[in-house]
PDB file with one MODEL, atoms N, CA, C and O in Angstrom:
MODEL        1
ATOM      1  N   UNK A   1       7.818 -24.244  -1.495  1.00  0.00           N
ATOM      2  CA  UNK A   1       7.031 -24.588  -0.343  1.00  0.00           C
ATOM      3  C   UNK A   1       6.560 -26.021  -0.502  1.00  0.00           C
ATOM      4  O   UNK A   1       5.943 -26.363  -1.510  1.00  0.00           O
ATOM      5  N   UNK A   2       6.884 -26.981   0.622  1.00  0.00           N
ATOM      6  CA  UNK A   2       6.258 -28.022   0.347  1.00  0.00           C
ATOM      7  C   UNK A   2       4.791 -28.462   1.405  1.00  0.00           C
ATOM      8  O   UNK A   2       4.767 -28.245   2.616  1.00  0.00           O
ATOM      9  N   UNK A   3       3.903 -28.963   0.796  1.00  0.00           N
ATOM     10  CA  UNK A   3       2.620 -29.096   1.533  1.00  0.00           C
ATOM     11  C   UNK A   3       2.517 -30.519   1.803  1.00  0.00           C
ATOM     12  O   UNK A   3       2.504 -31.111   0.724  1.00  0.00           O
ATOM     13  N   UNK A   4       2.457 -31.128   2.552  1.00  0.00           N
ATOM     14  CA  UNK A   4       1.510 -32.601   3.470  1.00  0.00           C
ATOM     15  C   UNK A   4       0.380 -33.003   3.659  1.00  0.00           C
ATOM     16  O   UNK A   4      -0.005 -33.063   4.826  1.00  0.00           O
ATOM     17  N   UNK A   5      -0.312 -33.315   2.826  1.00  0.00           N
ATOM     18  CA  UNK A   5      -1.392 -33.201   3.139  1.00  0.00           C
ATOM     19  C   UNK A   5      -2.143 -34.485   3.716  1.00  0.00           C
ATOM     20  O   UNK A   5      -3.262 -34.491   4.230  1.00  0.00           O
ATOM     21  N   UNK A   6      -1.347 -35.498   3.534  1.00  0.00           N
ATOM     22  CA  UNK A   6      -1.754 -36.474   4.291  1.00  0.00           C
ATOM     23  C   UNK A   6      -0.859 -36.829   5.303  1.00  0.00           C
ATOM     24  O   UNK A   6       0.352 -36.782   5.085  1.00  0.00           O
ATOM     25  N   UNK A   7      -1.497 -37.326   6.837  1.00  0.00           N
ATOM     26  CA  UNK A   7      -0.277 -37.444   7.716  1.00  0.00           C
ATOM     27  C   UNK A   7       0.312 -38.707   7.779  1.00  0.00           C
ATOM     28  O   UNK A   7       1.485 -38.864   8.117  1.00  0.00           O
ATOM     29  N   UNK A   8      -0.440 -39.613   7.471  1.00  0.00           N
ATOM     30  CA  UNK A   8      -0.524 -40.927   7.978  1.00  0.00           C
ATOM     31  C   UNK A   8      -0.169 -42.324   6.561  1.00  0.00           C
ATOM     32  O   UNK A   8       0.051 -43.534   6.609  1.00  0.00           O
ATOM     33  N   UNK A   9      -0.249 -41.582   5.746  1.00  0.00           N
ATOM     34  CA  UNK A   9       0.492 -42.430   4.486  1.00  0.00           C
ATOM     35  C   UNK A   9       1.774 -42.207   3.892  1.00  0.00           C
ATOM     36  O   UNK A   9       2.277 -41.145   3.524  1.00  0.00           O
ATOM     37  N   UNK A  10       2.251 -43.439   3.853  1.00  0.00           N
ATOM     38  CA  UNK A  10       4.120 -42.636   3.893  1.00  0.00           C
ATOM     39  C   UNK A  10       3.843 -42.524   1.963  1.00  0.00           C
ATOM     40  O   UNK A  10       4.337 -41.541   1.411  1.00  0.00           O
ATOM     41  N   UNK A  11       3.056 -43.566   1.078  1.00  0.00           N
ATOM     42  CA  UNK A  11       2.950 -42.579   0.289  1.00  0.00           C
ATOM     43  C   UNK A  11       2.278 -41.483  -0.809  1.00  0.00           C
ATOM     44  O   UNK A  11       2.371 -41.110  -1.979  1.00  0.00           O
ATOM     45  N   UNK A  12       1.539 -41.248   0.431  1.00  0.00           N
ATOM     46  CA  UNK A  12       0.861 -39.748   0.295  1.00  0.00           C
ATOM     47  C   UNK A  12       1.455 -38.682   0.735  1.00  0.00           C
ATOM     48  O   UNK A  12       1.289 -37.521   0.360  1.00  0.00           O
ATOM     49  N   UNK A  13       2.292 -39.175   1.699  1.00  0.00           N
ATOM     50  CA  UNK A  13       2.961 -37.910   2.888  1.00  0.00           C
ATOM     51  C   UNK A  13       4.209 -37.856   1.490  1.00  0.00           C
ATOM     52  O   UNK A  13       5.284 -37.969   2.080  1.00  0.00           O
ATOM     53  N   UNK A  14       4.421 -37.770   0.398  1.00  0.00           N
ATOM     54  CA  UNK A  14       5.489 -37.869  -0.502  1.00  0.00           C
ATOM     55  C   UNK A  14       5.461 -35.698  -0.190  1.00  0.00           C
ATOM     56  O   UNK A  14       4.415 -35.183   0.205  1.00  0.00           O
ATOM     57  N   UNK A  15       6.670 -34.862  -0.447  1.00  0.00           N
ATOM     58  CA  UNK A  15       6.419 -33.215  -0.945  1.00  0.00           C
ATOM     59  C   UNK A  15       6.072 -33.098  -2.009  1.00  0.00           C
ATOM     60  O   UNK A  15       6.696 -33.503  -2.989  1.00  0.00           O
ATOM     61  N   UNK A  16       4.643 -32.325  -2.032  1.00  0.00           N
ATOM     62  CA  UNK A  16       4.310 -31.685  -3.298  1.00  0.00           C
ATOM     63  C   UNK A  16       4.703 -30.670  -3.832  1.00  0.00           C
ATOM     64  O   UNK A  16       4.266 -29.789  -3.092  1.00  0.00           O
ATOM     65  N   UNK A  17       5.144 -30.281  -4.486  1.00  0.00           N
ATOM     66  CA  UNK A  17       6.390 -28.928  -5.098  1.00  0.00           C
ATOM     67  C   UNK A  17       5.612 -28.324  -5.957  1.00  0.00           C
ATOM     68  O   UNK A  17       5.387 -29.011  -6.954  1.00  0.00           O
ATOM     69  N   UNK A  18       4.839 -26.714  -5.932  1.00  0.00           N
ATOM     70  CA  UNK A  18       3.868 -26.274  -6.184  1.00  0.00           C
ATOM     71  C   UNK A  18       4.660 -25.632  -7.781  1.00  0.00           C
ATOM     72  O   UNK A  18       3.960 -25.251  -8.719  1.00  0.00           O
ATOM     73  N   UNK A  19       6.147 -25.620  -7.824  1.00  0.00           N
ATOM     74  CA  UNK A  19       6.943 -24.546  -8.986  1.00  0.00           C
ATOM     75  C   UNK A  19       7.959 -25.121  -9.056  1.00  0.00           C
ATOM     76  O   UNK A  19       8.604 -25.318  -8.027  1.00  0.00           O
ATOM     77  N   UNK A  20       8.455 -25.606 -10.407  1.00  0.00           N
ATOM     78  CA  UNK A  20       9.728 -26.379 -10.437  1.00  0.00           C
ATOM     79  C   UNK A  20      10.588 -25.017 -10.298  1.00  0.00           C
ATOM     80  O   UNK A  20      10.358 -23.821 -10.474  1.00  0.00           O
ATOM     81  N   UNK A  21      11.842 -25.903  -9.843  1.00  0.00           N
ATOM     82  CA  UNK A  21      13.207 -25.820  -8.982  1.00  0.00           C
ATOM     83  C   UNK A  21      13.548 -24.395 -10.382  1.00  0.00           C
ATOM     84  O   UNK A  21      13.524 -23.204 -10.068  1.00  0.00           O
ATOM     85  N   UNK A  22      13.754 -24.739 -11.434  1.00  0.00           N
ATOM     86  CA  UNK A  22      14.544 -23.848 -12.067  1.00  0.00           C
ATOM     87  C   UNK A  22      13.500 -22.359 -12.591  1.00  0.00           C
ATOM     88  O   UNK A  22      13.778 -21.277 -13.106  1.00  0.00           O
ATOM     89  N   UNK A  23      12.271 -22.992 -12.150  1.00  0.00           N
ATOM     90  CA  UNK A  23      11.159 -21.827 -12.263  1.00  0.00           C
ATOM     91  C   UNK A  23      11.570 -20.639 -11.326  1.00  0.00           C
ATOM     92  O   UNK A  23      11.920 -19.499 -11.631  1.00  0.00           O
ATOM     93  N   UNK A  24      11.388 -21.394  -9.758  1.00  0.00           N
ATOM     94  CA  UNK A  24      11.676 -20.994  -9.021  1.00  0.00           C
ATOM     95  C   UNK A  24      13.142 -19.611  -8.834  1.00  0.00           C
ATOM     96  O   UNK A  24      13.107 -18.422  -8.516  1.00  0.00           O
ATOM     97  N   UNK A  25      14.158 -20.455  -9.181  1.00  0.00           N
ATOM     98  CA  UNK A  25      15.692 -19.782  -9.436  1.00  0.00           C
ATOM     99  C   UNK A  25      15.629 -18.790 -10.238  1.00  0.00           C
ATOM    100  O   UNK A  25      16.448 -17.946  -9.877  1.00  0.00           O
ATOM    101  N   UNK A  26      14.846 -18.348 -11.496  1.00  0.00           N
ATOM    102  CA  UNK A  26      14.729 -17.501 -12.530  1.00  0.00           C
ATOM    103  C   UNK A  26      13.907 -16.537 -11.710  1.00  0.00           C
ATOM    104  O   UNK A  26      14.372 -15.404 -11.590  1.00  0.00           O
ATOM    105  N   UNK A  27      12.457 -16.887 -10.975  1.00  0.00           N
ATOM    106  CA  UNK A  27      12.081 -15.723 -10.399  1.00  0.00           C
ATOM    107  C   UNK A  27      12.891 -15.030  -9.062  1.00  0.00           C
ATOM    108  O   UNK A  27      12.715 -13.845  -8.779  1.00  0.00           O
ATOM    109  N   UNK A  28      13.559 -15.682  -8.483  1.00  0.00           N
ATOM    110  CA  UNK A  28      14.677 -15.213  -7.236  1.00  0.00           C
ATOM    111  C   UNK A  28      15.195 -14.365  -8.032  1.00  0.00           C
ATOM    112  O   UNK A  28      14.907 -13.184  -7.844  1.00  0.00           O
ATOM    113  N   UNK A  29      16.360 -14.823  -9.459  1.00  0.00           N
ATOM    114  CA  UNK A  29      17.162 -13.811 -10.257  1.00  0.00           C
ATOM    115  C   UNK A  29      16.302 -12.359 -10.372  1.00  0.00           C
ATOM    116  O   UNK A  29      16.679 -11.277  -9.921  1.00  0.00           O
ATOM    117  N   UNK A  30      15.001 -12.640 -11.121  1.00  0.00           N
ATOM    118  CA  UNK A  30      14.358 -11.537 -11.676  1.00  0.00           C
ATOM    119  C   UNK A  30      14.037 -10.348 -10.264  1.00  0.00           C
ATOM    120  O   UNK A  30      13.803  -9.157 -10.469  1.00  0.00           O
ATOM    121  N   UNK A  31      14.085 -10.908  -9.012  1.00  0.00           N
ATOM    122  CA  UNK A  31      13.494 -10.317  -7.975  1.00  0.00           C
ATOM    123  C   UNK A  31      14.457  -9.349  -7.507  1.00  0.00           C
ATOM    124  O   UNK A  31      14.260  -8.154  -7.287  1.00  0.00           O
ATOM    125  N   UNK A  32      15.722 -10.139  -7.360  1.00  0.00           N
ATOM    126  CA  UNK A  32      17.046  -9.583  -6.990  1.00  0.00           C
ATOM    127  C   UNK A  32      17.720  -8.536  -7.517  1.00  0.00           C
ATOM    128  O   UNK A  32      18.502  -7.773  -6.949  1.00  0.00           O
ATOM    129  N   UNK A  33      17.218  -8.557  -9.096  1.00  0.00           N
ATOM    130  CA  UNK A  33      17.717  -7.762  -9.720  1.00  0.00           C
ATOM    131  C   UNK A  33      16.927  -6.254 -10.076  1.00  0.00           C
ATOM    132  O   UNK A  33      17.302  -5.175 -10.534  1.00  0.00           O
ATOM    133  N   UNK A  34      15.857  -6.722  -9.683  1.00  0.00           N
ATOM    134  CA  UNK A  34      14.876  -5.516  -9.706  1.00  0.00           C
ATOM    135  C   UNK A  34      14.898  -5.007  -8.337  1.00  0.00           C
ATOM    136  O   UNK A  34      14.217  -4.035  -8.007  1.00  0.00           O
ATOM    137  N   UNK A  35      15.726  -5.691  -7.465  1.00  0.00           N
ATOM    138  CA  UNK A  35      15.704  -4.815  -5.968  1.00  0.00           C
ATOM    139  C   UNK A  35      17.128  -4.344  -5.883  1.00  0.00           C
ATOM    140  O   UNK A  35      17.305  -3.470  -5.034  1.00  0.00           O
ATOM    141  N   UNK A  36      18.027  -4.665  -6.464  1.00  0.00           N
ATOM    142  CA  UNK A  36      19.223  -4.078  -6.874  1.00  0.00           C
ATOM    143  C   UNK A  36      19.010  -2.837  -7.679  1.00  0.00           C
ATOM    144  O   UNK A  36      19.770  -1.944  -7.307  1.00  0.00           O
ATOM    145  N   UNK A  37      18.311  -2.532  -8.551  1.00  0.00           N
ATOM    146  CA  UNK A  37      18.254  -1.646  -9.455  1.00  0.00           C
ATOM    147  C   UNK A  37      17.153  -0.931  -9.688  1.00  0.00           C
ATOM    148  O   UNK A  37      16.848  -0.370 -10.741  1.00  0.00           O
ATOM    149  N   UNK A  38      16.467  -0.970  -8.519  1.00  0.00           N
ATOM    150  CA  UNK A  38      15.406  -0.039  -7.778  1.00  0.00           C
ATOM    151  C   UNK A  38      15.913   1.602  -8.049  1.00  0.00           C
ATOM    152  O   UNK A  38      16.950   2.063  -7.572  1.00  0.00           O
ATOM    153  N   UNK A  39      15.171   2.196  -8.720  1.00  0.00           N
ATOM    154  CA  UNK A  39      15.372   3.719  -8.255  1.00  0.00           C
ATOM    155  C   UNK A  39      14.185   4.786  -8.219  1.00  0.00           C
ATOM    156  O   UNK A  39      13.247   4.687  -9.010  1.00  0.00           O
ATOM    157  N   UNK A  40      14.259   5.830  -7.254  1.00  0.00           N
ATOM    158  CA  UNK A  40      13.069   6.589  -7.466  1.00  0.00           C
ATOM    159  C   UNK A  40      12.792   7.553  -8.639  1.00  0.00           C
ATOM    160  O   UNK A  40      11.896   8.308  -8.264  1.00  0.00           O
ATOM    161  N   UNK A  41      13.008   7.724  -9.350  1.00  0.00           N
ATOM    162  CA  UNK A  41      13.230   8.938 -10.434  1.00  0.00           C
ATOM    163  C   UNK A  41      12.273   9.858 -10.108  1.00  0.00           C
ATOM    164  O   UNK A  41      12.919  10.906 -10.147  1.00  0.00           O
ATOM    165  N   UNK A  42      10.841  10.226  -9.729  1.00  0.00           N
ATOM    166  CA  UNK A  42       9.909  11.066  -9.362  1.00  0.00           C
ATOM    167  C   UNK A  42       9.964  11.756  -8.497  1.00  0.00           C
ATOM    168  O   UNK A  42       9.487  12.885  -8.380  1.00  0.00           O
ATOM    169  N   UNK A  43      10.847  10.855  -7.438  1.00  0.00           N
ATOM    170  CA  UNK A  43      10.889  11.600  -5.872  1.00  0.00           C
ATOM    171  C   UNK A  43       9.317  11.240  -4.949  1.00  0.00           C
ATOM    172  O   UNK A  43       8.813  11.791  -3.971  1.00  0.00           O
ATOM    173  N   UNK A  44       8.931  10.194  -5.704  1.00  0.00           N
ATOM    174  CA  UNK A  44       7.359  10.108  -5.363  1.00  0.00           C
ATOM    175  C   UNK A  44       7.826   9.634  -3.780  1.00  0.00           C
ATOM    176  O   UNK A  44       7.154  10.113  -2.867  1.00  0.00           O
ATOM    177  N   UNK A  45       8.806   8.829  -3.467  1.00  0.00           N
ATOM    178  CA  UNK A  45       8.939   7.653  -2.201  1.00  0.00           C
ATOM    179  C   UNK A  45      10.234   8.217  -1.637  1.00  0.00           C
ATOM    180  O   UNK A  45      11.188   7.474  -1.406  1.00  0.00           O
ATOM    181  N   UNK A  46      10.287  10.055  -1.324  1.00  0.00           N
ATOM    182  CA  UNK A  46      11.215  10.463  -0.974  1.00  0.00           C
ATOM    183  C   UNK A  46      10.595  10.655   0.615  1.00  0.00           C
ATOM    184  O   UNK A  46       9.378  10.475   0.591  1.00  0.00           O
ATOM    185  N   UNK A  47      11.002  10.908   1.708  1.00  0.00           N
ATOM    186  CA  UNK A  47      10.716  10.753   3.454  1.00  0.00           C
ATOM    187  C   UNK A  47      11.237  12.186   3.576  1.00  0.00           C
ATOM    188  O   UNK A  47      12.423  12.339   3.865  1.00  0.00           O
ATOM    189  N   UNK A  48      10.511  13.168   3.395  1.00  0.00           N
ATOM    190  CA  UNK A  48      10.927  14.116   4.486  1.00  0.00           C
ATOM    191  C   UNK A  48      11.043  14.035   5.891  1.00  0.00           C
ATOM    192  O   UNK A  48      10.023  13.615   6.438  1.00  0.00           O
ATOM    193  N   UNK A  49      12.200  14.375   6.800  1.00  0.00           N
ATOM    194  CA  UNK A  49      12.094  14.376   8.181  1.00  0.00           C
ATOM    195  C   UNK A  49      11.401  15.855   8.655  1.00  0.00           C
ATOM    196  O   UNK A  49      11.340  16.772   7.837  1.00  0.00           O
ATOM    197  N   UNK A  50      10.913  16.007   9.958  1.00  0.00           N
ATOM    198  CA  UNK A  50      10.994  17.211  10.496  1.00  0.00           C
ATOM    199  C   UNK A  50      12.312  17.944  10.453  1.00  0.00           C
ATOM    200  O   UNK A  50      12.275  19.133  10.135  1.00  0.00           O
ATOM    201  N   UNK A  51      13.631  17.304  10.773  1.00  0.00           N
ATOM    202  CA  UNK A  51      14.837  17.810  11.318  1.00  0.00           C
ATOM    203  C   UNK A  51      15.870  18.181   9.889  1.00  0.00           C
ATOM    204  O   UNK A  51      17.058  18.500   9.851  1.00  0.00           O
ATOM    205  N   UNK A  52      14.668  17.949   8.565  1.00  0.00           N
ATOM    206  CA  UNK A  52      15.512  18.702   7.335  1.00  0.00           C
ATOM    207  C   UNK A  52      15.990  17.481   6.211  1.00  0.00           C
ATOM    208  O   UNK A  52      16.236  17.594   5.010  1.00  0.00           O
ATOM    209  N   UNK A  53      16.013  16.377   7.025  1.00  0.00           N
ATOM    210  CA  UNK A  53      16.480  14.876   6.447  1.00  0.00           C
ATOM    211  C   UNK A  53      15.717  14.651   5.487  1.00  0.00           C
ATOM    212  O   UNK A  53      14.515  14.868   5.642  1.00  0.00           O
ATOM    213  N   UNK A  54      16.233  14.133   4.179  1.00  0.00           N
ATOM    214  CA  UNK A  54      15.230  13.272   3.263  1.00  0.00           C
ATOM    215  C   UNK A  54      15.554  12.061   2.861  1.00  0.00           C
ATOM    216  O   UNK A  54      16.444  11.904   2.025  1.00  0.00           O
ATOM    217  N   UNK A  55      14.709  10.774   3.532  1.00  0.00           N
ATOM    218  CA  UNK A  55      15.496   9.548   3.087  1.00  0.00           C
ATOM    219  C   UNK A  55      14.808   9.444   1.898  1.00  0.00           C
ATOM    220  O   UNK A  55      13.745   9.885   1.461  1.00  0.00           O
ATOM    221  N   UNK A  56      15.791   8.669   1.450  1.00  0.00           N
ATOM    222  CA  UNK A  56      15.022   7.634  -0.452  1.00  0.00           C
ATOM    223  C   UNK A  56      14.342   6.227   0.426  1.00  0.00           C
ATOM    224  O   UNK A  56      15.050   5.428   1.040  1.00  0.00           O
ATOM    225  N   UNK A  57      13.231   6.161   0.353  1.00  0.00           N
ATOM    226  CA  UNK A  57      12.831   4.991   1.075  1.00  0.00           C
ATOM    227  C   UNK A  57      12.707   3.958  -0.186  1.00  0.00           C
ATOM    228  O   UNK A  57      12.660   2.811   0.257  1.00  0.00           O
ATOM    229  N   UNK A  58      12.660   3.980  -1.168  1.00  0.00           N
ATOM    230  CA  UNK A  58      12.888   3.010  -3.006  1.00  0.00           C
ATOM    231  C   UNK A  58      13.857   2.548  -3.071  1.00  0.00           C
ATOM    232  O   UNK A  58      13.967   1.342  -2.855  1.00  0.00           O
ATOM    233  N   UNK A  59      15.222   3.532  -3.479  1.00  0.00           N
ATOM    234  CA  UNK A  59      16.461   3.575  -3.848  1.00  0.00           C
ATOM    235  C   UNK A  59      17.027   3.093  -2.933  1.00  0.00           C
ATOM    236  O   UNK A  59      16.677   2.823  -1.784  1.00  0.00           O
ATOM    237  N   UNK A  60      18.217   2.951  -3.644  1.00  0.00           N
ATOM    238  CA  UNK A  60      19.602   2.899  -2.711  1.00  0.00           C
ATOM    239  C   UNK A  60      20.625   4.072  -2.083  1.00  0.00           C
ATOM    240  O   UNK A  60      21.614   4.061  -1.349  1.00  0.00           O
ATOM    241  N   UNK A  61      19.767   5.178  -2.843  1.00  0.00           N
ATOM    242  CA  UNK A  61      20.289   6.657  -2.319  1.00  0.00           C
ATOM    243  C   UNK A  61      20.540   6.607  -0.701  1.00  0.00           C
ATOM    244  O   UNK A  61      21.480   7.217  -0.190  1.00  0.00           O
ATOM    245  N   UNK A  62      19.682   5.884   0.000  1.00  0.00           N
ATOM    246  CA  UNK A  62      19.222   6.128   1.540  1.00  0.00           C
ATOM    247  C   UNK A  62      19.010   4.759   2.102  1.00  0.00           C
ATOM    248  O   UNK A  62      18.384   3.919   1.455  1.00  0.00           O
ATOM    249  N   UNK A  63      19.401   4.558   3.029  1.00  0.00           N
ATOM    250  CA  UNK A  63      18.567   3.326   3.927  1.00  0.00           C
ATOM    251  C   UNK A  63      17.715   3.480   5.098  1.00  0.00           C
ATOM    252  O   UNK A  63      17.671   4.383   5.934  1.00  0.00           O
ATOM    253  N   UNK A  64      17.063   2.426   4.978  1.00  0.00           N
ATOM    254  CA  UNK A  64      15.635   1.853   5.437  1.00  0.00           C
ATOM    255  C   UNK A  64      15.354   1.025   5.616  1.00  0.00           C
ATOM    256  O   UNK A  64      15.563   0.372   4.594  1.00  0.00           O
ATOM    257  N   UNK A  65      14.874   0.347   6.436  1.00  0.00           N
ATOM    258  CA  UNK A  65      14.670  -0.735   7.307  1.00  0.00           C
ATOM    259  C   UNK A  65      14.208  -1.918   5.962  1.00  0.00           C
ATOM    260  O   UNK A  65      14.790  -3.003   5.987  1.00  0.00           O
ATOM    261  N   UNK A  66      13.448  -1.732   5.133  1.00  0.00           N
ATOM    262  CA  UNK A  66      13.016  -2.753   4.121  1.00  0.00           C
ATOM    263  C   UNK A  66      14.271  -2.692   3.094  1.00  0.00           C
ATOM    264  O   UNK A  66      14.142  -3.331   2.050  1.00  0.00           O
ATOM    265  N   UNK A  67      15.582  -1.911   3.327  1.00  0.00           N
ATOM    266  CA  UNK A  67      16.417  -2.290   2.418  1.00  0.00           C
ATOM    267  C   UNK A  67      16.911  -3.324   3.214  1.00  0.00           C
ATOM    268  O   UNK A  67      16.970  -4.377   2.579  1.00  0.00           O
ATOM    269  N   UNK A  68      17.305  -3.416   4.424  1.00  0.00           N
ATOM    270  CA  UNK A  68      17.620  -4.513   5.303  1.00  0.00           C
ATOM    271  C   UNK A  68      16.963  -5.938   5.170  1.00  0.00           C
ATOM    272  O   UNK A  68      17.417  -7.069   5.344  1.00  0.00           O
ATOM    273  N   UNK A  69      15.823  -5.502   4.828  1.00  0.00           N
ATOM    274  CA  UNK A  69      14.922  -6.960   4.833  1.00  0.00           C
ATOM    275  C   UNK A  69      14.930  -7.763   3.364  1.00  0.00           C
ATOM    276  O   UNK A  69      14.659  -8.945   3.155  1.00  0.00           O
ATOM    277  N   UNK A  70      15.356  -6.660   2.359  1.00  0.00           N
ATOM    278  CA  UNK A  70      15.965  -7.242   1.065  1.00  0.00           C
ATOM    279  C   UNK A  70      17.087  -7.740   1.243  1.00  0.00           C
ATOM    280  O   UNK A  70      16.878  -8.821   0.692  1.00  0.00           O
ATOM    281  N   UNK A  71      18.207  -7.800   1.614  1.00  0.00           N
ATOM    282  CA  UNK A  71      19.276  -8.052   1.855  1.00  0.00           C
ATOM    283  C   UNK A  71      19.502  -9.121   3.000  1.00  0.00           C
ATOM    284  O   UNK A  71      20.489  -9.857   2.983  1.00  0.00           O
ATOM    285  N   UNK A  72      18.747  -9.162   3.783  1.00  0.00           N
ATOM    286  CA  UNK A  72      19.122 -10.595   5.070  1.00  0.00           C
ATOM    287  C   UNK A  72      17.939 -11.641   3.631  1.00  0.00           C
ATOM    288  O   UNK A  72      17.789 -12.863   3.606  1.00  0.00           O
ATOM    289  N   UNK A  73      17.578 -11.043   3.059  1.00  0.00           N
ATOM    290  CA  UNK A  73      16.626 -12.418   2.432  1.00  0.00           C
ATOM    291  C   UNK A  73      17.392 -13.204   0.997  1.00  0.00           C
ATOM    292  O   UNK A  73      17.354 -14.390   0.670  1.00  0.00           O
ATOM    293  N   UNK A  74      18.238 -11.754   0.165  1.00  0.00           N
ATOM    294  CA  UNK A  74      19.104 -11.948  -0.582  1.00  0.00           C
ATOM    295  C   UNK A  74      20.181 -13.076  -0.179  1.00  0.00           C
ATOM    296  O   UNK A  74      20.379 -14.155  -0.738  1.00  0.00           O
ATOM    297  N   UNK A  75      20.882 -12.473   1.054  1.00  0.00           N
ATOM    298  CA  UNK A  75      21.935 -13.013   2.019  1.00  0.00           C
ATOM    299  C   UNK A  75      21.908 -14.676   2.399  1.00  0.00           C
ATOM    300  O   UNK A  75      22.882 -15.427   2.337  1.00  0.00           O
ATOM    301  N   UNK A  76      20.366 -15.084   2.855  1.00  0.00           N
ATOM    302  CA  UNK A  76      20.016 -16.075   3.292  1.00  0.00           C
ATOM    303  C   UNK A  76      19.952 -17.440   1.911  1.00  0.00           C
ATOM    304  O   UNK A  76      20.438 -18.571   1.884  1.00  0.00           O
ATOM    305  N   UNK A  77      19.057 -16.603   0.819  1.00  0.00           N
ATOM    306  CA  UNK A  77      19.187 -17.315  -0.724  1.00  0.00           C
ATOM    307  C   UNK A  77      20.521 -17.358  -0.683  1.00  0.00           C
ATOM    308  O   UNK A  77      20.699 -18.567  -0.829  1.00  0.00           O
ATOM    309  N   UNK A  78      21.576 -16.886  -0.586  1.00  0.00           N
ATOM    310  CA  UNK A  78      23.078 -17.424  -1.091  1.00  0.00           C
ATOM    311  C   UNK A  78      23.837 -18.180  -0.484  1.00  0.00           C
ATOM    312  O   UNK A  78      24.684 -18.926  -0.975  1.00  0.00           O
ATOM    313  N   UNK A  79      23.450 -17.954   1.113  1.00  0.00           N
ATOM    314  CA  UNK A  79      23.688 -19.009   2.126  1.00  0.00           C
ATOM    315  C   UNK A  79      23.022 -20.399   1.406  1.00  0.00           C
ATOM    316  O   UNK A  79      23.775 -21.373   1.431  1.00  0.00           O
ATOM    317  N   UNK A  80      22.164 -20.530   0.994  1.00  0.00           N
ATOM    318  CA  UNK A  80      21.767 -21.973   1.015  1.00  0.00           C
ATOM    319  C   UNK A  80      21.925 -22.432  -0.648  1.00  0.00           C
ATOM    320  O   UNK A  80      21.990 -23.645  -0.852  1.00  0.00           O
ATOM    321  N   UNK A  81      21.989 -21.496  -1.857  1.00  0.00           N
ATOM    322  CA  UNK A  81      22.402 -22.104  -2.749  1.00  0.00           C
ATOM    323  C   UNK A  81      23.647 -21.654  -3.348  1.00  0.00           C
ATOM    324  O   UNK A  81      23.913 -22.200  -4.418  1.00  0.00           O
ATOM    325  N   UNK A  82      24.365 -20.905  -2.974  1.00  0.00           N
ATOM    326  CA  UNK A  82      25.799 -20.377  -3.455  1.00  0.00           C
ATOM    327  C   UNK A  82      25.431 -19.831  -4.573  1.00  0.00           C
ATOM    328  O   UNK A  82      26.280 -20.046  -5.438  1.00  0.00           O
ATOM    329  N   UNK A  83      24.513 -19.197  -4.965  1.00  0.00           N
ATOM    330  CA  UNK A  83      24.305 -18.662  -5.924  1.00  0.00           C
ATOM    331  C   UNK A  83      24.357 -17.063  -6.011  1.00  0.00           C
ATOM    332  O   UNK A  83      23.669 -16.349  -5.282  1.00  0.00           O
ATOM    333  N   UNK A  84      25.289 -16.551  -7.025  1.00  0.00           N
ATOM    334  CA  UNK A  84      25.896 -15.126  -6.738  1.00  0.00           C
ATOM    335  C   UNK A  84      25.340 -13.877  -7.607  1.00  0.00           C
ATOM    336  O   UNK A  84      25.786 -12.746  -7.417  1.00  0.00           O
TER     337      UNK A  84
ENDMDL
END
């Protein structure tokens, strides 16, 4: 994230970079990989339906709208650094 905090000095208006670059990349890895390898083992974050259904709302057993939102965000990180 970069912040501005001055508007009007070209150099003050320089980006302040709150987490270096390779800080940054190591916690993306660590994030990715713990949302890859997500599982429920308890059954604590299992979704009963009325109609008999049980999604895994954790796992990858089942999908769910926040597995989607891991994945367009995963998707988007690789779009912009090719990183696999």
């Amino acid at each position: 994230m970069m912040v501005y905090p001055v508007k009007h000095s070209p150099l003050l208006r320089q980006p302040e970079h709150f987490i270096a670059r390779d800080e940054l990349k190591a916690l993306v890895q660590k994030v990715t990989h713990n949302l890859v390898n997500i599982k429920d083992e308890t059954g604590e974050f299992l979704l009963r339906l009325d109609d008999g259904r049980v999604i895994d709302t954790k796992g990858w057993a089942g999908w769910e709208w926040t597995h989607g939102v891991g994945l367009y965000g995963m998707y988007h990180y690789y779009q912009q650094t090719g990183d696999q």
